[in-house]
SEKE-546337 format. One record per residue (C-alpha): chain; x, y, z. Coordinates in Angstrom, 1 decimal. Layout:
N
+---+--------+--------+--------+
: c :   east :  north :     up :
+---+--------+--------+--------+
: A :      X :      Y :      Z :
...
+---+--------+--------+--------+
//
This chain:
421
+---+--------+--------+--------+
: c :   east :  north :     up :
+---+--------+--------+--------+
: A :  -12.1 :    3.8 :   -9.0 :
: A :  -11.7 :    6.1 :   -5.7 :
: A :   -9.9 :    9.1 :   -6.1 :
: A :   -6.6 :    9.7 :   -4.3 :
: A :   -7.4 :   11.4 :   -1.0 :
: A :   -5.0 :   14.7 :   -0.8 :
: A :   -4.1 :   15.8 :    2.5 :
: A :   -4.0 :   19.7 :    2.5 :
: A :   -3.4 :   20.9 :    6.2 :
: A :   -0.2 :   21.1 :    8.6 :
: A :    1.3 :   18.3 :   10.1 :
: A :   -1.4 :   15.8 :    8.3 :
: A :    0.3 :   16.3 :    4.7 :
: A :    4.2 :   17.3 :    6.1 :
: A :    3.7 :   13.4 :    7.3 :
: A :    1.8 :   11.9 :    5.0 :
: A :    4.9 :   12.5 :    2.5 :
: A :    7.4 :   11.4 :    3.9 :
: A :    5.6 :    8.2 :    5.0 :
: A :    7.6 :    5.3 :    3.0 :
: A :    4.4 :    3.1 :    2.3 :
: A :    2.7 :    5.8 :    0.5 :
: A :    5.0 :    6.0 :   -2.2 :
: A :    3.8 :    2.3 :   -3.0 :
: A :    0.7 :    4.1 :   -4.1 :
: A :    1.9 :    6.1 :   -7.6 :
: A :   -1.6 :    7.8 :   -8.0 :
: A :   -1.3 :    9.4 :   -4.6 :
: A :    1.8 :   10.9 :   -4.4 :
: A :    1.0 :   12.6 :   -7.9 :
: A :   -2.4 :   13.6 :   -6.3 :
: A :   -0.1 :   15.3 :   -3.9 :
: A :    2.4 :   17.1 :   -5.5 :
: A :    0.1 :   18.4 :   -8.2 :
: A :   -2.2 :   19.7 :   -5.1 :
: A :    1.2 :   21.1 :   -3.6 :
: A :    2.7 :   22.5 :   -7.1 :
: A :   -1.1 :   24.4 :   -7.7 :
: A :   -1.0 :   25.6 :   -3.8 :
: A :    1.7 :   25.3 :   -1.3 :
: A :    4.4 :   24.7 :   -3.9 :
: A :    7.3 :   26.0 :   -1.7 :
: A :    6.3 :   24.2 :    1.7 :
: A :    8.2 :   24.4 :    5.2 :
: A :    7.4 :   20.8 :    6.4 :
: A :    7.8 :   19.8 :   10.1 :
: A :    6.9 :   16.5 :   10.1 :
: A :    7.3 :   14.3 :   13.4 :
: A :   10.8 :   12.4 :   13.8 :
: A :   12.6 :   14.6 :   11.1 :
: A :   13.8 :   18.1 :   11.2 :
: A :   11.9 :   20.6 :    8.9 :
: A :   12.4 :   21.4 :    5.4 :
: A :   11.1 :   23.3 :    2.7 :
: A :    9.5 :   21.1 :    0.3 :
: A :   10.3 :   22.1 :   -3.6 :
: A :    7.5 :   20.6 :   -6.1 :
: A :    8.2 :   23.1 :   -9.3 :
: A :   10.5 :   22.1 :  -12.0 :
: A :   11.9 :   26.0 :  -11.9 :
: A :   12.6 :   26.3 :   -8.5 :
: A :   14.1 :   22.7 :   -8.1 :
: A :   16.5 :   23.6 :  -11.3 :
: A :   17.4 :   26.9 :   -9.8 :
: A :   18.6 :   25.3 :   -6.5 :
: A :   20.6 :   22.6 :   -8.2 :
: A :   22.1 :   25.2 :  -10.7 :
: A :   23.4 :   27.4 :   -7.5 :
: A :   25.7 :   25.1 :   -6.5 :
: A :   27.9 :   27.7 :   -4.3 :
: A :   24.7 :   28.8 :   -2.2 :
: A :   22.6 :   25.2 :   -2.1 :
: A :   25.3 :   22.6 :   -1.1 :
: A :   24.6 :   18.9 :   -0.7 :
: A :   26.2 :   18.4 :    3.0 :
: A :   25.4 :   18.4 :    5.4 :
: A :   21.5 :   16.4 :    4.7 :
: A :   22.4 :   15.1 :    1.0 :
: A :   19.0 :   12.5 :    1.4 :
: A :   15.6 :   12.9 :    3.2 :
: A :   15.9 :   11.1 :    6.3 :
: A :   14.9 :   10.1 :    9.8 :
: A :   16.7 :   11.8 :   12.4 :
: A :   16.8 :    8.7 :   14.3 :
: A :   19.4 :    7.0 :   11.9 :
: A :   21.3 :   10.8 :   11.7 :
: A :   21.5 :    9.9 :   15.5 :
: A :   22.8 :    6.0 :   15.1 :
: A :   25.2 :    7.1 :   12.1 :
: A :   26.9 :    9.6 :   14.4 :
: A :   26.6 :    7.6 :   17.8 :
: A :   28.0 :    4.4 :   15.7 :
: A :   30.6 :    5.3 :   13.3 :
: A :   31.3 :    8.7 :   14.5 :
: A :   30.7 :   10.8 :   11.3 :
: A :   27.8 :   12.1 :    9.4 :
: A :   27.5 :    9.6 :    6.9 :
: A :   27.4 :    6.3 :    6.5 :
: A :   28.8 :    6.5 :    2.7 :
: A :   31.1 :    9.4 :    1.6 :
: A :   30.2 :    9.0 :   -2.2 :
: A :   29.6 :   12.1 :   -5.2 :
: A :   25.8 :   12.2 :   -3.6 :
: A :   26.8 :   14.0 :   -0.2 :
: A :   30.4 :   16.1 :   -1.5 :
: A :   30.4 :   19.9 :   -2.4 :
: A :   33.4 :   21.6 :   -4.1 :
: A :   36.2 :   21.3 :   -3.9 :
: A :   36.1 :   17.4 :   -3.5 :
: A :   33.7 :   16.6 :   -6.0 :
: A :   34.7 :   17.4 :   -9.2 :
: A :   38.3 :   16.0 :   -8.1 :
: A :   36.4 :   12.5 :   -6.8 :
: A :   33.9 :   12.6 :  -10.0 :
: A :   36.7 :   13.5 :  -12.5 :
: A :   38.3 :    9.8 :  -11.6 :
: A :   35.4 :    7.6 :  -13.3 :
: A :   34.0 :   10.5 :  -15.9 :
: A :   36.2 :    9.6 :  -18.7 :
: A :   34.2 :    5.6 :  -18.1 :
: A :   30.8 :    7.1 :  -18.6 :
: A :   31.2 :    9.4 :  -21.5 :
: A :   29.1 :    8.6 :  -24.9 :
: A :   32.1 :    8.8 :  -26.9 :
: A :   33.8 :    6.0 :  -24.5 :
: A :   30.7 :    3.8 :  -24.1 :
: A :   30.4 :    3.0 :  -27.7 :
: A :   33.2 :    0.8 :  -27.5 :
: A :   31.3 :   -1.9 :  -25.2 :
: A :   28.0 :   -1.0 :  -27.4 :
: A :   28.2 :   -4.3 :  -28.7 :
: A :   28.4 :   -6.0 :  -25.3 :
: A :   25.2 :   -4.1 :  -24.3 :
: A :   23.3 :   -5.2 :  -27.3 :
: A :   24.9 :   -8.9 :  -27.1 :
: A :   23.7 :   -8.7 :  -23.1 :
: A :   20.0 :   -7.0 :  -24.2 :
: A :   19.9 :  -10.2 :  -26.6 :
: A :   21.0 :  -12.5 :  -23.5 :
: A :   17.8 :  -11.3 :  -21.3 :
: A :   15.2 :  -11.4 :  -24.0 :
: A :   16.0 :  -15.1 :  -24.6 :
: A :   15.4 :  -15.2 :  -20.8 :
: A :   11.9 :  -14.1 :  -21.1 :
: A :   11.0 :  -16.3 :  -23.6 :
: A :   12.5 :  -19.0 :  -21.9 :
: A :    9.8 :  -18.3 :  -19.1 :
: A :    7.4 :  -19.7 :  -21.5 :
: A :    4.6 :  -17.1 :  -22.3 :
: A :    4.5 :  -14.8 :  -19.2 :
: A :    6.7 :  -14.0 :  -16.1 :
: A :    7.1 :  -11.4 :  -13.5 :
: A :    9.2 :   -8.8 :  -15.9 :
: A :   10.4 :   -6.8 :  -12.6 :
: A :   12.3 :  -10.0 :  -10.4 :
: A :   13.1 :  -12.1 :  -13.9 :
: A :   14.4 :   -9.8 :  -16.4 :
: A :   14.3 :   -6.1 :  -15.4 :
: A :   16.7 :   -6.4 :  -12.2 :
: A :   18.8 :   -8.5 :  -13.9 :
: A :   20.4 :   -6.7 :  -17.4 :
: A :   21.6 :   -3.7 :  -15.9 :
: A :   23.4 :   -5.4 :  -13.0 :
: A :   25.3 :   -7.6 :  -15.2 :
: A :   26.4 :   -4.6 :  -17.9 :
: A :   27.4 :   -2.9 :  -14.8 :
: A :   29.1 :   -5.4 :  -13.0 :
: A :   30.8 :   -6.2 :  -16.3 :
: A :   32.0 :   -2.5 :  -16.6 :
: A :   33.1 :   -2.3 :  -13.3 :
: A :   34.8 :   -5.7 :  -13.0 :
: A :   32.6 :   -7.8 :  -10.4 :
: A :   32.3 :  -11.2 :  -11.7 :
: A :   28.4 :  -12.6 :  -12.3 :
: A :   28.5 :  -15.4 :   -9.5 :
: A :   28.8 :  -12.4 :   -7.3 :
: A :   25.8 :  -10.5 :   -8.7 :
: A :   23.1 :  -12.2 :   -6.4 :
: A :   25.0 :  -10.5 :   -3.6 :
: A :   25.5 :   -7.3 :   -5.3 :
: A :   21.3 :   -7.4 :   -5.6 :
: A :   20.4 :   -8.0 :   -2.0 :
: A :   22.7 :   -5.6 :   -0.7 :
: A :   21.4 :   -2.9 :   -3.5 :
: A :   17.8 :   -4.0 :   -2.8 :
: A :   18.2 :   -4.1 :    0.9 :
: A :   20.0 :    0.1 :    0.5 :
: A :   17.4 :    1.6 :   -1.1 :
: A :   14.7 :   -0.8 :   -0.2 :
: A :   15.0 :   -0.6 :    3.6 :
: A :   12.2 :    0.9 :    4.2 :
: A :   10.1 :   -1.8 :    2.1 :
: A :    8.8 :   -4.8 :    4.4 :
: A :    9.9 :   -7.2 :    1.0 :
: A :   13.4 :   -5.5 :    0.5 :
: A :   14.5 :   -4.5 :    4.0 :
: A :   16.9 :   -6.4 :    6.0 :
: A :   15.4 :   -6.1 :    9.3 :
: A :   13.3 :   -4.2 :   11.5 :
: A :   16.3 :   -3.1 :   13.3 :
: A :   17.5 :    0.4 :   13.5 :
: A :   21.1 :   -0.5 :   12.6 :
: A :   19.8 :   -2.5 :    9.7 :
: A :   21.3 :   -0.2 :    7.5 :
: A :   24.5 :    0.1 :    8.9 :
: A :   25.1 :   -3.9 :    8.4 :
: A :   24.1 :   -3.6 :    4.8 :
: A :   26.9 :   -0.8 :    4.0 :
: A :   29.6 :   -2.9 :    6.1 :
: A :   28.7 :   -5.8 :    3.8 :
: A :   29.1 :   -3.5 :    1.5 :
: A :   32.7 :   -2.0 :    2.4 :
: A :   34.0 :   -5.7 :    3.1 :
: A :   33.4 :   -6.9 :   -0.3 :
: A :   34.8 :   -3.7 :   -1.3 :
: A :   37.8 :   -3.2 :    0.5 :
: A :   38.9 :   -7.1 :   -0.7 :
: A :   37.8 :   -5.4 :   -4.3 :
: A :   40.9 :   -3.1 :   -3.9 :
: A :   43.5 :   -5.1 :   -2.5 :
: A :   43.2 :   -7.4 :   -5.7 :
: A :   42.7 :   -4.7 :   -8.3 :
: A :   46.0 :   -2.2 :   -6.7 :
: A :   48.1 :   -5.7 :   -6.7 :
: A :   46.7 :   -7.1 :  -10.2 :
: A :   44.9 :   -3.7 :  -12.4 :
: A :   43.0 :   -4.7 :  -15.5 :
: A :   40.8 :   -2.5 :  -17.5 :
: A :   38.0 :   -2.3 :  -15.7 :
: A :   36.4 :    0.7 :  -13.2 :
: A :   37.4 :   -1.1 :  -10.7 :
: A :   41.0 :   -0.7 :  -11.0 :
: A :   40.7 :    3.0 :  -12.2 :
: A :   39.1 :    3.7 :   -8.3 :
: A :   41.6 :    1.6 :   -6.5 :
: A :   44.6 :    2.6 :   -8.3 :
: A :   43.4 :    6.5 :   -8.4 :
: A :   45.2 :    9.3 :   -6.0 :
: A :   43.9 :   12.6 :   -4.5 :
: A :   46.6 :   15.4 :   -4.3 :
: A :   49.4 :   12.6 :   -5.2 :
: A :   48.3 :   10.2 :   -2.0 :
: A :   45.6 :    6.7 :   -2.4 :
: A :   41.9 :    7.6 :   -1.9 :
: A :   41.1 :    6.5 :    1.1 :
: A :   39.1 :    3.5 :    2.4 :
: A :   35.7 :    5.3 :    3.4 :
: A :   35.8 :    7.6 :   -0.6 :
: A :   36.8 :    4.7 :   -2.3 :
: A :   34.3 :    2.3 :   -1.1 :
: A :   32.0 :    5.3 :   -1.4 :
: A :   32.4 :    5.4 :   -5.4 :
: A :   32.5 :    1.6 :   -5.6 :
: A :   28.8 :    1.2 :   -4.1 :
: A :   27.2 :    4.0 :   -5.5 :
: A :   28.4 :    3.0 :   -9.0 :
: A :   27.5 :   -1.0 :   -8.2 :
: A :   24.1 :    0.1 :   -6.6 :
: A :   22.7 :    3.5 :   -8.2 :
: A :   24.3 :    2.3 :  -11.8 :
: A :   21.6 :   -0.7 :  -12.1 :
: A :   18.8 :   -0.1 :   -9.8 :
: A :   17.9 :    2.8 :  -11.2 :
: A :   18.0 :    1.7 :  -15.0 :
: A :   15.7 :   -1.3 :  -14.2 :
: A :   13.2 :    0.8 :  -12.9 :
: A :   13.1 :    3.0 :  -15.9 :
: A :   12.8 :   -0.4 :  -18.2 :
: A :   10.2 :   -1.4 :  -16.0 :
: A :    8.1 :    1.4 :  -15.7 :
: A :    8.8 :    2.2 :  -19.4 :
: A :    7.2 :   -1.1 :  -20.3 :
: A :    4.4 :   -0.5 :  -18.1 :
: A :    3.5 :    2.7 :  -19.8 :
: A :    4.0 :    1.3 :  -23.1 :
: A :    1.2 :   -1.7 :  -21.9 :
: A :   -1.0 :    0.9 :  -20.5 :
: A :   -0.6 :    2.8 :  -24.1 :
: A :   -0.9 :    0.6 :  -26.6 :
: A :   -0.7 :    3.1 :  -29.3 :
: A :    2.4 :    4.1 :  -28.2 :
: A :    3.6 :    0.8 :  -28.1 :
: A :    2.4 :    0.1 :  -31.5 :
: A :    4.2 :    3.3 :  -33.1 :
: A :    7.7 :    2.4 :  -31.6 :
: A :    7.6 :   -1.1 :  -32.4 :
: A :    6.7 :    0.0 :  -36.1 :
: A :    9.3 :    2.9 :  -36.3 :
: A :   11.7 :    2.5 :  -33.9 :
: A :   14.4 :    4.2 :  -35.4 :
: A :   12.0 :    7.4 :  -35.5 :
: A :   10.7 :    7.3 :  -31.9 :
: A :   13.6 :    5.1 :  -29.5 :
: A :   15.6 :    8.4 :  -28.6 :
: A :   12.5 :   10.4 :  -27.7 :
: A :   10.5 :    7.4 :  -26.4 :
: A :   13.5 :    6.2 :  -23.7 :
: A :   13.7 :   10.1 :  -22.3 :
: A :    9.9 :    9.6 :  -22.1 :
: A :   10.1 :    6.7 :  -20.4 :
: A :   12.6 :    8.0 :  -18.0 :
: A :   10.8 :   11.1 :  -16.9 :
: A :    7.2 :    9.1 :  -16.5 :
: A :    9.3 :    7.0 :  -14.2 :
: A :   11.4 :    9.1 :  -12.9 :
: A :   13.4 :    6.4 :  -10.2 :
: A :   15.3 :    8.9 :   -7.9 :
: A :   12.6 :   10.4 :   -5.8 :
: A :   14.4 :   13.1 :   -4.1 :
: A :   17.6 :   14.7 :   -3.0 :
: A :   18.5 :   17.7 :   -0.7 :
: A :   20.2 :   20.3 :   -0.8 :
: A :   21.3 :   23.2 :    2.3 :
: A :   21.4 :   26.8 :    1.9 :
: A :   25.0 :   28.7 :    3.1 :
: A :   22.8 :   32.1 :    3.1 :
: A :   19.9 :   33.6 :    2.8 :
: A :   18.3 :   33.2 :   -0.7 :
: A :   15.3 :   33.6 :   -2.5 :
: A :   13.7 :   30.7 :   -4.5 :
: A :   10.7 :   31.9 :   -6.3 :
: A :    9.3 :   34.2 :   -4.1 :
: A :   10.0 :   32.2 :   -1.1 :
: A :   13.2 :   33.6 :    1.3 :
: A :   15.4 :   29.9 :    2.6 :
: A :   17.1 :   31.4 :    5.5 :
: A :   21.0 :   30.0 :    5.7 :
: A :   21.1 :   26.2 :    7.5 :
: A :   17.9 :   25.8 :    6.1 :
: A :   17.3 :   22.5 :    4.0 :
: A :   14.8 :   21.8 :    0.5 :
: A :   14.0 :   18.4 :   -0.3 :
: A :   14.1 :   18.3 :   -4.1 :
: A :   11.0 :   16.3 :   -5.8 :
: A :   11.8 :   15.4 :   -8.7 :
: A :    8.3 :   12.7 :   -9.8 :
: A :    7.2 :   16.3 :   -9.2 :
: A :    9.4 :   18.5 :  -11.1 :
: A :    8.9 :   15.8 :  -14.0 :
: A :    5.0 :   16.4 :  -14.3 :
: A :    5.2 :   19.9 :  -13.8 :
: A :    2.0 :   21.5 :  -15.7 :
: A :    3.9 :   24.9 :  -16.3 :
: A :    6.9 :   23.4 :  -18.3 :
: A :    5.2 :   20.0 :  -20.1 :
: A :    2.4 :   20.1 :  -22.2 :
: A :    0.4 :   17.5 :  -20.8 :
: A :    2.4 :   15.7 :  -18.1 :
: A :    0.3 :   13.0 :  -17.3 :
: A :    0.2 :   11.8 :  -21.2 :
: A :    3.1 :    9.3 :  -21.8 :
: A :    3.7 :   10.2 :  -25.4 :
: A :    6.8 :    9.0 :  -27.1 :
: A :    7.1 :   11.3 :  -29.8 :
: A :    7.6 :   14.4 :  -26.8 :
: A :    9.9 :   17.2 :  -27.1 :
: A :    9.3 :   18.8 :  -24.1 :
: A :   12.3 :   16.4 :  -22.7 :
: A :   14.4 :   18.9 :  -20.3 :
: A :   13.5 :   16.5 :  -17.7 :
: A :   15.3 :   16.4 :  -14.3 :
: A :   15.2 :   12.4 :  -13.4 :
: A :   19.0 :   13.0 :  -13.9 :
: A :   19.2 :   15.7 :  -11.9 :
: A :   21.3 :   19.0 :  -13.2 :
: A :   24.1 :   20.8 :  -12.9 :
: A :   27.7 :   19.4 :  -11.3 :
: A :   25.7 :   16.8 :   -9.8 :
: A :   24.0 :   15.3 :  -13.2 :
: A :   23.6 :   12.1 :  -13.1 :
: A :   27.6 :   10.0 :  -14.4 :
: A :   25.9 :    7.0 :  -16.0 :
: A :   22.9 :    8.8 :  -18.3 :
: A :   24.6 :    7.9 :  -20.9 :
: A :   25.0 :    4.5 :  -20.3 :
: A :   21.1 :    4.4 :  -19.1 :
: A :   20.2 :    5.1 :  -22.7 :
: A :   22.3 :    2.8 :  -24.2 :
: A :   20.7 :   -0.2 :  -22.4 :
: A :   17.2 :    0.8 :  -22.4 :
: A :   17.7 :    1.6 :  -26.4 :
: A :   19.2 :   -1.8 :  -27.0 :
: A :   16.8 :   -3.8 :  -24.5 :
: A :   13.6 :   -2.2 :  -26.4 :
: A :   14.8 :   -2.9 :  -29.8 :
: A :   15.7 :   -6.0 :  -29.3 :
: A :   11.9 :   -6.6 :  -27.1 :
: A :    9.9 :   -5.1 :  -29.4 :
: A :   11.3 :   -7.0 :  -32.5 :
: A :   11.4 :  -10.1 :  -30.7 :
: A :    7.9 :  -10.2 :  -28.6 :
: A :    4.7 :   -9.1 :  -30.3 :
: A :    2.2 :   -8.9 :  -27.6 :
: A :    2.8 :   -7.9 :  -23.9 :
: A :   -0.1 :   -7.2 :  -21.8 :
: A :   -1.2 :   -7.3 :  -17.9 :
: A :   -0.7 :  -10.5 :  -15.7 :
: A :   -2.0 :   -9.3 :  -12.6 :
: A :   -1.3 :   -5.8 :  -10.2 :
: A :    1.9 :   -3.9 :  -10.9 :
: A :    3.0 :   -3.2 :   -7.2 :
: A :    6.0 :   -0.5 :   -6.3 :
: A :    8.6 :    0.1 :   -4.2 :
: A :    7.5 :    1.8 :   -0.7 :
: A :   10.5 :    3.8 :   -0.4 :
: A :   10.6 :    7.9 :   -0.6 :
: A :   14.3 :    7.9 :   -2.0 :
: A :   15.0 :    5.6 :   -5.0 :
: A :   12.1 :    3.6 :   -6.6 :
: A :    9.8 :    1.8 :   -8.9 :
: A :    8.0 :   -1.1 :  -10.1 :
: A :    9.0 :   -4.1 :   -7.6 :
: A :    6.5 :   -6.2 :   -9.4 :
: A :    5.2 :   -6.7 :  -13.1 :
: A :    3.1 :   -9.4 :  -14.2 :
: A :    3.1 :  -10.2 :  -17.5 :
: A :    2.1 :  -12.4 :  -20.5 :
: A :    3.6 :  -12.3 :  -23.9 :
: A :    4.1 :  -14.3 :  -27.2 :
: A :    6.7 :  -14.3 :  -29.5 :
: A :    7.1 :  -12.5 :  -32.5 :
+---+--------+--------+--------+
//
């Protein structure tokens, strides 16, 4: 098999990256970031029809920026972007953003924003709908073996089990789920010709007013009927005594409904995929799960690691490494790179499941840690028990194809055959 070219020189590599159809290619962009981690590991990239940015590729310096949360602040370029739709975004809707959400807020508003759902995503809370997570793991695994003896494990089962504990949790009913897909898939997908809405510009912009309509009906029944579900908690919840308003609260509703199942399904799928790819591995979890699960999912999570990048913007001069960011400079964060940094894991490109090197950053760190980790575990711990004891041979049905999107990602595709335990 060819080797992944690696583009070394300035502006070849500075647009290679941040070309969306390369990150369908997972060799490559490793090939890249372990050339840019060994070499040009702090990089100021110029590349054409975005402003420049220093690109971070080492698990250190990406920590250290998210740890100095009063110096590196997420507004005003929270997400690696075009400047064209920065452009449309302002022209069209007159702000910054298209979504106010926990991804783009600093201090003070985000701890007073995050603190209204925490309490929902804590361990100690979650265990009270455990069962419902392992009844719903149960659910999907009969799915798959009601495909017979293979399936595409990505657009049968994978997408679907997170979305429906989540839509569960935050009170979305399942005939609306379908809906609640397209609109996720066409947000972080819409730069993938199979996920993208259209080859419009404004594209995007329909997709979050889809969004904010089924939203804003959301709160008008849960503020004049609450129940117990998130749902209620963010339309019933006040800043400073007064309602949240529209634009933060349909903020919180679509990163919860979109970012709280997307991302999960890629780290089942890509889990699953590295299990196939290591049968060994496979073979020890499935004969000692209650040994190898915990250290197996975090595994599992950092070889897949679904959130690509974010950004952050320096208020002043600083120092990262050795490197001075002048203030109103930006860093894009790589965290695929971070997570196979040579200098902090032994190994990186080994999927072992019995690591303990497992201070990965696929969560992120510090104030901006990812809310629902601990409901990621949960499901991916209850779906692979339940798998594994259910199915005893999984194995390749074809190409494994991913999602050509530098933001959020993973497997879009995974062909499979299987028989029953």
């Amino acid at each position: 098999m060819q080797e992944p070219s690696i583009y070394t020189t300035s502006p070849e590599l500075d647009q290679a990256i941040v070309n969306p159809q390369n990150w369908g290619d997972e060799k490559w962009v490793h090939a890249q970031f372990a050339w840019l981690r060994a070499n040009d590991p702090i990089r100021h990239m110029t590349p054409e029809g975005f402003d420049p940015f220093w690109s971070l590729t080492r698990f250190d310096d990406i920590q250290a920026v998210e740890a100095n949360k009063e110096v590196f602040i997420n507004d005003p370029r929270p997400i690696l972007g075009p400047k064209l739709l920065a452009a449309l975004v302002e022209q069209m809707v007159g702000r910054r953003h298209l979504v106010r959400s926990l991804v783009t807020m600093d201090a003070p508003d985000h701890l007073r924003y995050r603190t209204i759902a925490q309490q929902w995503f804590m361990r100690g809370n979650l265990k009270r709908i455990e069962h419902r997570i392992k009844q719903l793991a149960e659910k999907y695994v009969d799915r798959l073996l009601e495909h017979g003896s293979e399936c595409d494990f990505v657009k049968d089962i994978a997408i679907w089990y997170p979305i429906r504990v989540i839509m569960s949790i935050l009170g979305i009913p399942e005939e609306d789920e379908p809906l609640m897909m397209k609109l996720t898939q066409e947000l972080f997908g819409s730069s993938d010709p199979d996920t993208r809405r259209s080859f419009e510009n404004t594209a995007l912009m329909e997709v979050v007013a889809d969004f904010d309509s089924y939203f804003r009906d959301l709160t008008k029944a849960r503020r004049e009927k609450p129940t117990d579900d998130v749902a209620s908690v963010i339309a019933n919840a006040t800043i400073d005594g007064n309602p949240v308003p529209e634009l933060e609260t349909n903020g919180y509703y679509i990163i919860i409904a979109t970012a709280g199942h997307d991302t999960t399904s890629s780290s089942i799928a890509g889990g699953l995929l590295a299990l196939i790819d290591n049968p060994r591995e496979m073979a020890r979890l499935r004969a000692e799960p209650d040994r190898y699960m915990e250290s197996a999912i975090n595994e599992m999570i950092r070889w897949v690691t679904p959130v690509r990048q974010f950004m952050r913007t320096a208020t002043e001069d600083s120092m990262v490494g050795e490197t001075k960011i002048p203030a109103g400079d930006s860093c894009v964060l790589w965290y695929p790179s971070a997570n196979r940094d040579e200098s902090v894991f032994d190994d990186p490109y080994e999927f072992r499941i019995d690591r303990h090197d497992m201070k990965h950053l696929a969560f992120g760190y510090g104030v901006h840690v990812c809310l629902g980790q601990h409901l990621a575990r949960m499901e991916m711990d209850a779906f692979f028990r339940e798998l594994l004891n259910r199915v005893s041979h999984i194995e390749l049905n074809g190409e494994p194809r991913y999602t050509e999107s530098s933001f959020v990602g993973g497997l879009k595709n995974l062909p499979i055959c299987y028989s029953a335990a």
